[in-house]
PQR file of N, CA, C, O and H, with PARSE charges and radii, in Angstrom:
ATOM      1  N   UNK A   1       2.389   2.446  -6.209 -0.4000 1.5000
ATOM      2  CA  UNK A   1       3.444   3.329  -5.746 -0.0000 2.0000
ATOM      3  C   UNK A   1       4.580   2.464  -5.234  0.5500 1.7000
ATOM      4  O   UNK A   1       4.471   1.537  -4.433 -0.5500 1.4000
ATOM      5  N   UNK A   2       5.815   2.955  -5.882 -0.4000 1.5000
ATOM      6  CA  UNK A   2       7.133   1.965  -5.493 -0.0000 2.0000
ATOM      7  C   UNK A   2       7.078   2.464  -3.467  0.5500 1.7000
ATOM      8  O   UNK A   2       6.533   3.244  -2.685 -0.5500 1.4000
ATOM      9  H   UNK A   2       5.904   3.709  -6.533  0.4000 1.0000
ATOM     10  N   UNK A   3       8.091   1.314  -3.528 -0.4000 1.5000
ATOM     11  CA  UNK A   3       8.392   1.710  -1.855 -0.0000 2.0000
ATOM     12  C   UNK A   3       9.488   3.230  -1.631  0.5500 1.7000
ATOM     13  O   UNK A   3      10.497   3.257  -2.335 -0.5500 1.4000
ATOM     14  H   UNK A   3       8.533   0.681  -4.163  0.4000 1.0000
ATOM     15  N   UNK A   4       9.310   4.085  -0.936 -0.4000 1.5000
ATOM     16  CA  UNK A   4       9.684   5.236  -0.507 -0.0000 2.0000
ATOM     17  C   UNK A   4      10.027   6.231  -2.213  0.5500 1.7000
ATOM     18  O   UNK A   4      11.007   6.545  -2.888 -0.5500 1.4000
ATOM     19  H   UNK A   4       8.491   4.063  -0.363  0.4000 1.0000
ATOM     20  N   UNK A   5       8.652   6.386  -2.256 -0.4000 1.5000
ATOM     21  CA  UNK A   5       9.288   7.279  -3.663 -0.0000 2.0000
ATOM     22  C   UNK A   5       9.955   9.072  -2.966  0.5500 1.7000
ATOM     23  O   UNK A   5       9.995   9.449  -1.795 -0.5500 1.4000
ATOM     24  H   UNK A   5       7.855   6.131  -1.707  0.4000 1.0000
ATOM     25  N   UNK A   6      10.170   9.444  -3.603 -0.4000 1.5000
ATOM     26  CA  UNK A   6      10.886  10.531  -3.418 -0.0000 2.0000
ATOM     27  C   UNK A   6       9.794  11.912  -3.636  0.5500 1.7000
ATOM     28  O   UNK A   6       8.873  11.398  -4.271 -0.5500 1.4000
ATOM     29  H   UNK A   6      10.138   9.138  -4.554  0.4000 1.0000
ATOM     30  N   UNK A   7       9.518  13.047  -3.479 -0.4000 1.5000
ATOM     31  CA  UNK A   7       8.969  14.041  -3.420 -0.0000 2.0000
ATOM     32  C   UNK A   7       8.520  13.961  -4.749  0.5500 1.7000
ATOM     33  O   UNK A   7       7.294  13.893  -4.841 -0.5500 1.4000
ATOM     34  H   UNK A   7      10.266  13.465  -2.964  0.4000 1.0000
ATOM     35  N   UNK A   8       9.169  13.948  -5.846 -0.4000 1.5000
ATOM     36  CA  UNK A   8       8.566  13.962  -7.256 -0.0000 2.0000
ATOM     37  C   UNK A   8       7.906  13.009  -7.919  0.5500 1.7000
ATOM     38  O   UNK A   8       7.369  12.945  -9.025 -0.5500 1.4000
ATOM     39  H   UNK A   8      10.165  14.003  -5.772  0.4000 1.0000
ATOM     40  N   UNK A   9       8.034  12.385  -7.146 -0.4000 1.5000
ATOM     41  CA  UNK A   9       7.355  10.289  -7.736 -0.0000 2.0000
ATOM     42  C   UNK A   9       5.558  11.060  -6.394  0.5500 1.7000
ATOM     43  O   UNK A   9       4.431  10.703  -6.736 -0.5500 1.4000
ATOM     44  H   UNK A   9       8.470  12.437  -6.248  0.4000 1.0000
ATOM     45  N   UNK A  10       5.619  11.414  -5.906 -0.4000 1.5000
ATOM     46  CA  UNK A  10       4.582  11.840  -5.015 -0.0000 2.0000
ATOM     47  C   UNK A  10       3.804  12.708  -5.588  0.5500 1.7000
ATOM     48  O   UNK A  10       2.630  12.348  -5.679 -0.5500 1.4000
ATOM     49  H   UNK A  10       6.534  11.704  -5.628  0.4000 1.0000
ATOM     50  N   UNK A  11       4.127  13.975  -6.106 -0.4000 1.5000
ATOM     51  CA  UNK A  11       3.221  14.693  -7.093 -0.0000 2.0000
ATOM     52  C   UNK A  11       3.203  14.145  -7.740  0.5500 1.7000
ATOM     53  O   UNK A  11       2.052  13.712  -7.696 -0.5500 1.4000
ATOM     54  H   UNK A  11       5.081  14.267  -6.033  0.4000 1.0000
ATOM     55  N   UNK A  12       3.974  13.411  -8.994 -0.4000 1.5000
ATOM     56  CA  UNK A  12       3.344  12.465  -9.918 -0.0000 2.0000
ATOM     57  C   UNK A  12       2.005  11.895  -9.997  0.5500 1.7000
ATOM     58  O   UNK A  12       1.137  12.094 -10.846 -0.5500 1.4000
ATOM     59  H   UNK A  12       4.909  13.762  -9.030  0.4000 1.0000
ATOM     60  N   UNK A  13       1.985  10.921  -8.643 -0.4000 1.5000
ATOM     61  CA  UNK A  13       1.303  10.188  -8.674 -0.0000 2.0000
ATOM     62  C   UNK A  13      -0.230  10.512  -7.632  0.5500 1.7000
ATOM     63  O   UNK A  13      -1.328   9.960  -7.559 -0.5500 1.4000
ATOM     64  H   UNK A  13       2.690  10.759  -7.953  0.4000 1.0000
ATOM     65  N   UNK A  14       0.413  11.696  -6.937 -0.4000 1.5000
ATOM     66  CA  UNK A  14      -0.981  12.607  -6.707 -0.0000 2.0000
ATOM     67  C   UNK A  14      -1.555  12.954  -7.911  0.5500 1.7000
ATOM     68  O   UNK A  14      -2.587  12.365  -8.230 -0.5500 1.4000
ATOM     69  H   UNK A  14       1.305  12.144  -6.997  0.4000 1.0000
ATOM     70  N   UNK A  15      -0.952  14.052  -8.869 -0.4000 1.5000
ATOM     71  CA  UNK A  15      -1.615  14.641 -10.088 -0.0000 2.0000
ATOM     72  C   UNK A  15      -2.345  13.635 -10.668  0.5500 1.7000
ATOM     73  O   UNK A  15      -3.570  13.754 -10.656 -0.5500 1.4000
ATOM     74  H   UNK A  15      -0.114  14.531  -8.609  0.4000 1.0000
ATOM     75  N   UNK A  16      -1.487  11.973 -11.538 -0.4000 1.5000
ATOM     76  CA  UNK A  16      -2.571  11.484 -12.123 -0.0000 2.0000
ATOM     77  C   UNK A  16      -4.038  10.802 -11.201  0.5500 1.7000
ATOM     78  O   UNK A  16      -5.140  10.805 -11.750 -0.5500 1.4000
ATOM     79  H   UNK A  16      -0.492  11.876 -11.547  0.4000 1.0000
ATOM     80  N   UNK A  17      -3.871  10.302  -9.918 -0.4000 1.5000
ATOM     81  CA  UNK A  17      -4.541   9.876  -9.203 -0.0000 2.0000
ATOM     82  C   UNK A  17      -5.624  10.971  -9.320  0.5500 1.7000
ATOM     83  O   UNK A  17      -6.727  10.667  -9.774 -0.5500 1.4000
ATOM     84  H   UNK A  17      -2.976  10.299  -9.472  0.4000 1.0000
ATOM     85  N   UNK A  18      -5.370  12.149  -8.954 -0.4000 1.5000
ATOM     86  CA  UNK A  18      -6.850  13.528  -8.850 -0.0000 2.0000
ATOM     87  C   UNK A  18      -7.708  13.107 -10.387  0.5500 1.7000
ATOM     88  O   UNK A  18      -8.914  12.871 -10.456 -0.5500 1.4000
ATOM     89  H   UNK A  18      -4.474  12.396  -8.585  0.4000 1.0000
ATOM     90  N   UNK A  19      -6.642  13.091 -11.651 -0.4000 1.5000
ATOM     91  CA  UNK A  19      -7.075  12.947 -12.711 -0.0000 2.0000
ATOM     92  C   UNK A  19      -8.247  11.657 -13.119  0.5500 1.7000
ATOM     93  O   UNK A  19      -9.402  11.796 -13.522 -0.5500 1.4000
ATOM     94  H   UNK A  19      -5.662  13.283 -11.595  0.4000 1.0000
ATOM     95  N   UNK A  20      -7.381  10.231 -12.817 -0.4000 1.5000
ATOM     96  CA  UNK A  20      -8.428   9.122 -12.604 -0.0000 2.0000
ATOM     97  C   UNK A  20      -9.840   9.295 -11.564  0.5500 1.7000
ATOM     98  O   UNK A  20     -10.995   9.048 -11.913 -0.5500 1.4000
ATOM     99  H   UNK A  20      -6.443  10.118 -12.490  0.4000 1.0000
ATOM    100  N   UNK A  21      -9.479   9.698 -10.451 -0.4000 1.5000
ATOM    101  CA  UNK A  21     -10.551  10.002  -9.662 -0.0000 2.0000
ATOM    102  C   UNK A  21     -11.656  10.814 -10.794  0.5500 1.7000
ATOM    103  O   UNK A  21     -12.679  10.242 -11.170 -0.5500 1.4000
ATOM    104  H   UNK A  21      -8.541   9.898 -10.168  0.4000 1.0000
ATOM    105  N   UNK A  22     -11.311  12.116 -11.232 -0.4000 1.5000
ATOM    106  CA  UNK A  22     -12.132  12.909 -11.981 -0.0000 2.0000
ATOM    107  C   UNK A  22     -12.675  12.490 -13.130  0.5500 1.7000
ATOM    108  O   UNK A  22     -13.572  13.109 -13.704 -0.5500 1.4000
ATOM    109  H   UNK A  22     -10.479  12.580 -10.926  0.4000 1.0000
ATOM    110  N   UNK A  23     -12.031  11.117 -13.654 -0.4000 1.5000
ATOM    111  CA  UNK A  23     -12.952  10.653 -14.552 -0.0000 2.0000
ATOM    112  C   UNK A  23     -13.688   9.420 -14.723  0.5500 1.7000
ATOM    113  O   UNK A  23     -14.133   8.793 -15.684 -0.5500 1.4000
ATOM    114  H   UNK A  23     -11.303  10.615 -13.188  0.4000 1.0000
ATOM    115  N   UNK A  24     -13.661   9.236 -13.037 -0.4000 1.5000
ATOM    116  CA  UNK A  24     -14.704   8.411 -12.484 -0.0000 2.0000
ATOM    117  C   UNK A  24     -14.159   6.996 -11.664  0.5500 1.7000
ATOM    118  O   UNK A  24     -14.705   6.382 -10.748 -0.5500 1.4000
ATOM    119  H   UNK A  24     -13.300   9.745 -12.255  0.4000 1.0000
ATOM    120  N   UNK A  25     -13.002   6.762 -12.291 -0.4000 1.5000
ATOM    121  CA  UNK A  25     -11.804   6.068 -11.206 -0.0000 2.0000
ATOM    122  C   UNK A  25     -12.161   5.505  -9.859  0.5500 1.7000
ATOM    123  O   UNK A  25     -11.378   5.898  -8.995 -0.5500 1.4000
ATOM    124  H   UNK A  25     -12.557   7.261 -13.036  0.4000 1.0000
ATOM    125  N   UNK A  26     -12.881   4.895  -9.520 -0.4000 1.5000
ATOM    126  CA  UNK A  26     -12.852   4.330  -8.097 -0.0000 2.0000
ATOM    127  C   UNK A  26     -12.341   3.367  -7.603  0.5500 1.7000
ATOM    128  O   UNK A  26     -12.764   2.259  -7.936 -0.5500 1.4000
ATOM    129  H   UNK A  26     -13.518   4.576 -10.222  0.4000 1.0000
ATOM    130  N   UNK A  27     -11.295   3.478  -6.675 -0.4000 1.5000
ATOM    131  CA  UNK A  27     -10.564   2.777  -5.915 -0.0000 2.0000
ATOM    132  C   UNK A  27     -11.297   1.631  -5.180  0.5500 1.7000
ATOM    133  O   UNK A  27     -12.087   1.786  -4.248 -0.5500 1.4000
ATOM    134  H   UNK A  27     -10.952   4.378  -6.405  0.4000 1.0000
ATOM    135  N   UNK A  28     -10.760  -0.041  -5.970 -0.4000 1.5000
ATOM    136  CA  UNK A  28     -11.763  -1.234  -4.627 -0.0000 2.0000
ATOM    137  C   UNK A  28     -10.362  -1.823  -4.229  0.5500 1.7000
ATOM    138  O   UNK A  28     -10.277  -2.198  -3.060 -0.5500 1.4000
ATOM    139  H   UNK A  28     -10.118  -0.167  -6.726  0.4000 1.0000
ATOM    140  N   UNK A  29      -9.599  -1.917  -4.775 -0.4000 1.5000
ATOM    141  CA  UNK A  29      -8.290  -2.950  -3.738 -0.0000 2.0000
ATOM    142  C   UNK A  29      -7.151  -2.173  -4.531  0.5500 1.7000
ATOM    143  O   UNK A  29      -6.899  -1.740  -5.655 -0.5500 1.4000
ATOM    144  H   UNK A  29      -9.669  -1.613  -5.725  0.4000 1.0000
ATOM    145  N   UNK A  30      -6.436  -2.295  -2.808 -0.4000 1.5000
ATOM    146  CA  UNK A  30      -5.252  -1.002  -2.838 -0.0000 2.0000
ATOM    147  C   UNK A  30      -3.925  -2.624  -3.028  0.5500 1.7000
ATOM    148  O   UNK A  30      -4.075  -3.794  -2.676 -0.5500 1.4000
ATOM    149  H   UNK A  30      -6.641  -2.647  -1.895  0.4000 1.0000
ATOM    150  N   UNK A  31      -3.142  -2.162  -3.487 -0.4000 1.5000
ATOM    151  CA  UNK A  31      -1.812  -3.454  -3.479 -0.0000 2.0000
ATOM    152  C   UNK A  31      -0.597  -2.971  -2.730  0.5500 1.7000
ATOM    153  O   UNK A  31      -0.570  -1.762  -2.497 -0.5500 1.4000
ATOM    154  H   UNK A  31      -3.020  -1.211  -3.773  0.4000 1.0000
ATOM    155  N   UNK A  32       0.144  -3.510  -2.424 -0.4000 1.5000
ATOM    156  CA  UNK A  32       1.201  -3.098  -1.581 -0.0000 2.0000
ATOM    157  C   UNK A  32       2.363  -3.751  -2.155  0.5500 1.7000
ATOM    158  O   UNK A  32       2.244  -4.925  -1.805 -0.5500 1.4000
ATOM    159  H   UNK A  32       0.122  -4.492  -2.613  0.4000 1.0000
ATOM    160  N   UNK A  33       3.572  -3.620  -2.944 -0.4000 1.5000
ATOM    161  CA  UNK A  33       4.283  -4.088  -3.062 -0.0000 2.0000
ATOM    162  C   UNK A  33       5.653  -3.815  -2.509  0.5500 1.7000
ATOM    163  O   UNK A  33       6.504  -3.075  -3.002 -0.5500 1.4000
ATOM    164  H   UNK A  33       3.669  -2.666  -3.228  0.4000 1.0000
ATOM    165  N   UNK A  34       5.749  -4.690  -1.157 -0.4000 1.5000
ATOM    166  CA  UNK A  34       7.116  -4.291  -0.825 -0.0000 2.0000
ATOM    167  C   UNK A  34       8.359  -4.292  -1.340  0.5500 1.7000
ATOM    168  O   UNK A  34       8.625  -5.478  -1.540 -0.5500 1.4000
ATOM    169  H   UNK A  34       5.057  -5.291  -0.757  0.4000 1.0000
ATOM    170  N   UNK A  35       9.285  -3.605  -1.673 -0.4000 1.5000
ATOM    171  CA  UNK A  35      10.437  -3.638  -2.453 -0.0000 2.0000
ATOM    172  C   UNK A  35      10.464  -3.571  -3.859  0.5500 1.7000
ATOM    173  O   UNK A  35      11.404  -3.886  -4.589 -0.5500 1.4000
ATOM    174  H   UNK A  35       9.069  -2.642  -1.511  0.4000 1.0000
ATOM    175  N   UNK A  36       9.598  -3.232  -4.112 -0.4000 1.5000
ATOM    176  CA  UNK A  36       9.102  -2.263  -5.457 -0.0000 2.0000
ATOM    177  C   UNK A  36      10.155  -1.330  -5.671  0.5500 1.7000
ATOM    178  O   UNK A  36      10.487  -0.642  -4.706 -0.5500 1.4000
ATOM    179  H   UNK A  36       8.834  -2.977  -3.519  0.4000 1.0000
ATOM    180  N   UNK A  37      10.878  -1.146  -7.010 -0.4000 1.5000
ATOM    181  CA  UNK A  37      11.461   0.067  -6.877 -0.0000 2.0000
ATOM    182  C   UNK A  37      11.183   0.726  -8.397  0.5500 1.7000
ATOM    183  O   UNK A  37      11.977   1.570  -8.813 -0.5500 1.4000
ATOM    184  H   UNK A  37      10.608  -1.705  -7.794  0.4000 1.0000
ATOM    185  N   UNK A  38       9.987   0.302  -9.248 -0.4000 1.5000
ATOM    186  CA  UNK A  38       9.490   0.477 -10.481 -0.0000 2.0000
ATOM    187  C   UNK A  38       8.129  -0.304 -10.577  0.5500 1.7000
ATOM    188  O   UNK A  38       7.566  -1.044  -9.771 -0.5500 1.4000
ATOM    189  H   UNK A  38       9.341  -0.384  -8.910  0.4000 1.0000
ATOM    190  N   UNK A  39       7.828   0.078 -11.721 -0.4000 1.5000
ATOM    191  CA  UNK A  39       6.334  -0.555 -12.543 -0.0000 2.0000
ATOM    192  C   UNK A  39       6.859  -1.531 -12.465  0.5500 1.7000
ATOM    193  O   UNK A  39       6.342  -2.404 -11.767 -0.5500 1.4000
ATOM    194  H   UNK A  39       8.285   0.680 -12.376  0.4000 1.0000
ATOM    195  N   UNK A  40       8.165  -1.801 -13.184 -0.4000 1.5000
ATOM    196  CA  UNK A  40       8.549  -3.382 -13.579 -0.0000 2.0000
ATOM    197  C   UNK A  40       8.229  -4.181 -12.287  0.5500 1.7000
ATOM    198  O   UNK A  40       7.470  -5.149 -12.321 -0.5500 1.4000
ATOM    199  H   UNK A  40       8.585  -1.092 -13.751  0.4000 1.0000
ATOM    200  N   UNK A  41       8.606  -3.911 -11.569 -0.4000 1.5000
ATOM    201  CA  UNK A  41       8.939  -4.662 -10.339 -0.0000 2.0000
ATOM    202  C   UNK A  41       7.420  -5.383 -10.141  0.5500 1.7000
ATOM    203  O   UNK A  41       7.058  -6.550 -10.290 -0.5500 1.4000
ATOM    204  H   UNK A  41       9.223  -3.125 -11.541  0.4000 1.0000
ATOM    205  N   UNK A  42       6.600  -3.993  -9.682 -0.4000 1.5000
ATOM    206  CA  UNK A  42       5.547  -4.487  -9.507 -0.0000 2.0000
ATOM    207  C   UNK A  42       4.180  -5.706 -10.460  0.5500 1.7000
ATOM    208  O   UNK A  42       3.241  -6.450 -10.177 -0.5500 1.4000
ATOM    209  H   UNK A  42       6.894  -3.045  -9.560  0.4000 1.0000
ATOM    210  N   UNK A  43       4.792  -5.300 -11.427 -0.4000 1.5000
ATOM    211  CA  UNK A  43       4.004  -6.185 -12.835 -0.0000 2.0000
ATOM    212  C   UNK A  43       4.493  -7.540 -12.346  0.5500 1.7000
ATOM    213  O   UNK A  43       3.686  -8.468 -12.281 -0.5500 1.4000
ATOM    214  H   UNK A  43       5.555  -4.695 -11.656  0.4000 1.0000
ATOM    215  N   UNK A  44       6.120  -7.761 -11.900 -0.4000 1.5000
ATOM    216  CA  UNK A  44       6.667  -9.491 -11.914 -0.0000 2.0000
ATOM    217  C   UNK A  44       6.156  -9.317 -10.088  0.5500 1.7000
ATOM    218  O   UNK A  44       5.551 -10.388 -10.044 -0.5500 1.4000
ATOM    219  H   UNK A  44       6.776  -7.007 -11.953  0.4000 1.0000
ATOM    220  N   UNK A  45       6.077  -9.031  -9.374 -0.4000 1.5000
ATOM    221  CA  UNK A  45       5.810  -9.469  -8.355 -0.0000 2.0000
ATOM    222  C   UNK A  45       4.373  -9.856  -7.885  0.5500 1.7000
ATOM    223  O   UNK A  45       4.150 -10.874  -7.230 -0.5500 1.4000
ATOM    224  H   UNK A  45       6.568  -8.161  -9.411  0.4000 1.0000
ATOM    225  N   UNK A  46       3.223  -8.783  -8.350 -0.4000 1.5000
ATOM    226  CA  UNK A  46       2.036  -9.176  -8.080 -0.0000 2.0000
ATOM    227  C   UNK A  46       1.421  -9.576  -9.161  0.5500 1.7000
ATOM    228  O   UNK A  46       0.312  -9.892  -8.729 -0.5500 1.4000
ATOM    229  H   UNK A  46       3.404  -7.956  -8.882  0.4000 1.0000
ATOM    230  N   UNK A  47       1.422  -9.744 -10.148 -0.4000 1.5000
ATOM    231  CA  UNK A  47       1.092 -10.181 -11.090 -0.0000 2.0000
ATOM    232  C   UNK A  47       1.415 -11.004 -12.076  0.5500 1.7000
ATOM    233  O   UNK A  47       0.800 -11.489 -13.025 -0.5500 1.4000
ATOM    234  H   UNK A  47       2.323  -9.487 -10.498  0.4000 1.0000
ATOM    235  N   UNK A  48       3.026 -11.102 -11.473 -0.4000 1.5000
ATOM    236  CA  UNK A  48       3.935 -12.577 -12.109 -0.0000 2.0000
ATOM    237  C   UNK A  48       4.141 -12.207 -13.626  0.5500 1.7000
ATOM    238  O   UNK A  48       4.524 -13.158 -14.308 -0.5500 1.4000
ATOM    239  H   UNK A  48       3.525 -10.708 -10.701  0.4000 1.0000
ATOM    240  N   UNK A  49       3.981 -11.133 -14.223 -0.4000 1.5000
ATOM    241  CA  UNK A  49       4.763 -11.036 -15.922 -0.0000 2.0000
ATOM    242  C   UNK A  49       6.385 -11.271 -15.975  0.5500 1.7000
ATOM    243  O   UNK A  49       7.307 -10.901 -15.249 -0.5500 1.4000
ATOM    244  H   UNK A  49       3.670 -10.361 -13.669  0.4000 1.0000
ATOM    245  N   UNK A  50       6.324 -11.865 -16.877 -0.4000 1.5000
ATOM    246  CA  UNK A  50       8.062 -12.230 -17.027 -0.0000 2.0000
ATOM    247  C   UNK A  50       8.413 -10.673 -17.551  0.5500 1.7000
ATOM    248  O   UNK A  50       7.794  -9.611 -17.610 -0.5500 1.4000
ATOM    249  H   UNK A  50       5.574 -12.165 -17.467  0.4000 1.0000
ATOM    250  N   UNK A  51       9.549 -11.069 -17.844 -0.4000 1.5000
ATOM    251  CA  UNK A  51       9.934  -9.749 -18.159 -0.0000 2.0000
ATOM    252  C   UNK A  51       9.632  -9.602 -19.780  0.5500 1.7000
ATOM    253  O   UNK A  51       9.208  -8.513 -20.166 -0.5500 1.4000
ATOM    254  H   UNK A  51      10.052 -11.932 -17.797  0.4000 1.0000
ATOM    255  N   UNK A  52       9.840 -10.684 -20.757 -0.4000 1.5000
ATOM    256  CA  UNK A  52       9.130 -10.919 -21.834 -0.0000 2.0000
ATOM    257  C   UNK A  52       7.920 -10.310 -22.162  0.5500 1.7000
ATOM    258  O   UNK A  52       7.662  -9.596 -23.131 -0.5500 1.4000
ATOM    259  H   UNK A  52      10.184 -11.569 -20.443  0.4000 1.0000
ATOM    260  N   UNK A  53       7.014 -10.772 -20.993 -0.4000 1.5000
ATOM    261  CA  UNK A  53       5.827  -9.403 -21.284 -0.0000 2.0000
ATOM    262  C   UNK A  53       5.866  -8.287 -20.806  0.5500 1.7000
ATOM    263  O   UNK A  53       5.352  -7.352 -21.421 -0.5500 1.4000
ATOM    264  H   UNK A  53       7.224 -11.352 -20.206  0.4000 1.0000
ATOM    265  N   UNK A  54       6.327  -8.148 -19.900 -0.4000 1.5000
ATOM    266  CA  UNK A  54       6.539  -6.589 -19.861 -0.0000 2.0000
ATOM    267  C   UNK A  54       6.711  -5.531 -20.971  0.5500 1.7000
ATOM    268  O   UNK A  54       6.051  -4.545 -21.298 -0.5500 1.4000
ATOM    269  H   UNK A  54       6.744  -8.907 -19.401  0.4000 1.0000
ATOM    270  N   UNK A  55       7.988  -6.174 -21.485 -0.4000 1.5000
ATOM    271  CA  UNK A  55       8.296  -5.949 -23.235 -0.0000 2.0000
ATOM    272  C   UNK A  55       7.692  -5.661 -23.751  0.5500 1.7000
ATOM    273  O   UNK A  55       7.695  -4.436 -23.869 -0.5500 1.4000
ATOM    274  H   UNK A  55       8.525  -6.975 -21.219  0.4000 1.0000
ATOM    275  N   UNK A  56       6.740  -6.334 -24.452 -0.4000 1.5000
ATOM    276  CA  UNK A  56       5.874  -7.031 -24.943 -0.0000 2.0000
ATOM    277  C   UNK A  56       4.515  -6.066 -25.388  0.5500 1.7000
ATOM    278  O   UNK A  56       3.942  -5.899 -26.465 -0.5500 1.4000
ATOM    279  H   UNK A  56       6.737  -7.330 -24.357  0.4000 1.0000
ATOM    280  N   UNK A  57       4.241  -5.374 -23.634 -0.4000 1.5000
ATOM    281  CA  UNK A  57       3.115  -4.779 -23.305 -0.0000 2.0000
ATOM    282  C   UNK A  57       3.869  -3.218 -23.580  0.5500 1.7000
ATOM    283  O   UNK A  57       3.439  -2.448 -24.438 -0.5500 1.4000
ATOM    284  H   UNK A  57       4.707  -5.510 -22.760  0.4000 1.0000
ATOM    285  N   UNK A  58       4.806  -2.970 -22.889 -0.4000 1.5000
ATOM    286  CA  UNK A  58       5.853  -1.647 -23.562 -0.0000 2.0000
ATOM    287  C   UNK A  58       5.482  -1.295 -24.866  0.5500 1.7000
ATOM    288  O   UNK A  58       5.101  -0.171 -25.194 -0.5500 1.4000
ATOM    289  H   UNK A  58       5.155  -3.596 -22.192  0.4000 1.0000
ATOM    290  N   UNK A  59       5.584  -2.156 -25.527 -0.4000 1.5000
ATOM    291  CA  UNK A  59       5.870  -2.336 -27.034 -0.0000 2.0000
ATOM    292  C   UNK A  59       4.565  -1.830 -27.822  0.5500 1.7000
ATOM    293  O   UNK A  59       4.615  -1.047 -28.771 -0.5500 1.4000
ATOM    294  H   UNK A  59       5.894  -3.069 -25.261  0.4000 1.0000
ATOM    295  N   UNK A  60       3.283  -2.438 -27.246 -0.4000 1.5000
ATOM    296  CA  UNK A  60       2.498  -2.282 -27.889 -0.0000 2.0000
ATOM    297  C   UNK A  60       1.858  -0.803 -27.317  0.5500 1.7000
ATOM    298  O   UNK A  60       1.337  -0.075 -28.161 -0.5500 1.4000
ATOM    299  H   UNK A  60       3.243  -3.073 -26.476  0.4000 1.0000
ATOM    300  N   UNK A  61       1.892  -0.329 -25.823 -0.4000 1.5000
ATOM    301  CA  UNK A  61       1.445   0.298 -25.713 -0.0000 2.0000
ATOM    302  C   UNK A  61       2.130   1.265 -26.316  0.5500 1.7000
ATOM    303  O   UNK A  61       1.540   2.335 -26.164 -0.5500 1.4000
ATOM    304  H   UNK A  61       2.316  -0.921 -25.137  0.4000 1.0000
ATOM    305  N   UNK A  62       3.661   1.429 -27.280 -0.4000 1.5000
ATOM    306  CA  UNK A  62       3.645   2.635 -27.299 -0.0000 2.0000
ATOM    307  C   UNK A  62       3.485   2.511 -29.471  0.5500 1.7000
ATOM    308  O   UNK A  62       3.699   3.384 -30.312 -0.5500 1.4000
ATOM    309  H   UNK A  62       4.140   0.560 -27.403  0.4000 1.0000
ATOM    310  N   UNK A  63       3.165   1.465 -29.591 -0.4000 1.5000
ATOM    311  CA  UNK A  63       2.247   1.590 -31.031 -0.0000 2.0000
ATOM    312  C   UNK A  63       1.225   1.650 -31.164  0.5500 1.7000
ATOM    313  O   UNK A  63       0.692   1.746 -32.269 -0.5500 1.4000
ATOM    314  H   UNK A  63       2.991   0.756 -28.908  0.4000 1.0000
ATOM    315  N   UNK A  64       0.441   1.599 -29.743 -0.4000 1.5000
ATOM    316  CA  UNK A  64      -1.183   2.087 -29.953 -0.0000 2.0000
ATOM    317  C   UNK A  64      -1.212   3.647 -29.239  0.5500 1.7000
ATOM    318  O   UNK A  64      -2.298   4.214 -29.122 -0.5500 1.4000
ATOM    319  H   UNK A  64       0.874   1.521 -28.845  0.4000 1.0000
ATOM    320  N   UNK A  65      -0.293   4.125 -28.898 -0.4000 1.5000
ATOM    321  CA  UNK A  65      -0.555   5.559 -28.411 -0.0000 2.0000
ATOM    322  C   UNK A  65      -1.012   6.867 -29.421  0.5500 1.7000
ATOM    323  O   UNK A  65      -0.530   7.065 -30.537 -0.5500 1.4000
ATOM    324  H   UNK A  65       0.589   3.665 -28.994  0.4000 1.0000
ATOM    325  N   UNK A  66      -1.487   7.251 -29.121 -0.4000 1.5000
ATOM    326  CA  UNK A  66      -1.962   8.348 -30.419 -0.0000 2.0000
ATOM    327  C   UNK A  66      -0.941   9.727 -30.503  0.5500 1.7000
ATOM    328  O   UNK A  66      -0.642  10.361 -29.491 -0.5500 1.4000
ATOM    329  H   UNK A  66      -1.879   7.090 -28.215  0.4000 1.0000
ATOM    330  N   UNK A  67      -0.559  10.010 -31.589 -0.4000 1.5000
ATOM    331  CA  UNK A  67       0.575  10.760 -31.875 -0.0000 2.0000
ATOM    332  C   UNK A  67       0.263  11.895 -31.156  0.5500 1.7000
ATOM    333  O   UNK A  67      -0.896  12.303 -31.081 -0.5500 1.4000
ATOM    334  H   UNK A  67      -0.803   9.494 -32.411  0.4000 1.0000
ATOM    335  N   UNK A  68       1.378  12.546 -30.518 -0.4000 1.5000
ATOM    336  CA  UNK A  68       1.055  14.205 -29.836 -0.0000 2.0000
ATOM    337  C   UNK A  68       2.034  14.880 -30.527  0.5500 1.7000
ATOM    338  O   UNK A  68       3.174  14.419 -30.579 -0.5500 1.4000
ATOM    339  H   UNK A  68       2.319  12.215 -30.579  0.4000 1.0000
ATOM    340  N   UNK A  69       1.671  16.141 -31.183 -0.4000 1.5000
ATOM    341  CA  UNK A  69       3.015  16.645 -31.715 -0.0000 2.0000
ATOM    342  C   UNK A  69       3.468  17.407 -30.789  0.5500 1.7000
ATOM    343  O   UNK A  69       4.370  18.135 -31.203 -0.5500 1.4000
ATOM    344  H   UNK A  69       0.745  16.516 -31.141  0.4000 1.0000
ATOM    345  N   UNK A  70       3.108  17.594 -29.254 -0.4000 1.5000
ATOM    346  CA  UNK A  70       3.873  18.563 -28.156 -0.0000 2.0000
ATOM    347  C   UNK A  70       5.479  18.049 -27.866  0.5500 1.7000
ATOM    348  O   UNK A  70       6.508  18.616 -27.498 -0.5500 1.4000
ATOM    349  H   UNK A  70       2.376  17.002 -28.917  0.4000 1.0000
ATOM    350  N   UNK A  71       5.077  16.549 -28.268 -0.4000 1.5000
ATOM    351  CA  UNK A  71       6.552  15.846 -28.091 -0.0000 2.0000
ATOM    352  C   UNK A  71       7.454  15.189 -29.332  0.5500 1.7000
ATOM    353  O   UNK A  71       8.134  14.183 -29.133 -0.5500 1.4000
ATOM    354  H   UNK A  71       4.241  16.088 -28.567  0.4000 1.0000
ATOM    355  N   UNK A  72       7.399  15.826 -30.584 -0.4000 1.5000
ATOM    356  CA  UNK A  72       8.193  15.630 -31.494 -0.0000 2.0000
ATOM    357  C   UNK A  72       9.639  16.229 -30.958  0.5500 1.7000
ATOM    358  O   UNK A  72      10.637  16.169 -31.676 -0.5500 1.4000
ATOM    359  H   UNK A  72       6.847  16.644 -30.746  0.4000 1.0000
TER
END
């Protein structure tokens, strides 16, 4: 969770959180990234990806996603 998300970044991330929990999801180490204000952020700060992979990982995740036609 970025730092001070806003009311809608909060249900967001309630809804998928209930979801992971429900499919077995258990929480062992929580991260804190101060001054977070995106995923990006957080990928180069605690985990040090350049921005190259970030890309990279963008990229592929959205050629391995499986087609939905709700969003044509």
């Amino acid at each position: 969770m970025k730092m001070n998300p806003n009311p809608q970044e909060v249900d967001l991330f309630d809804r998928i959180f209930l979801n992971m929990i429900t499919l077995g999801y258990q929480e062992e180490k929580r991260i804190i990234c101060e001054g977070a204000n995106s995923t990006d952020d957080i990928a180069m700060n605690v985990f040090e990806w350049t921005e190259d992979e970030i890309e990279r990982s963008k990229i592929q995740s959205l050629r391995n996603q499986p087609h939905d036609s709700r969003f044509d």
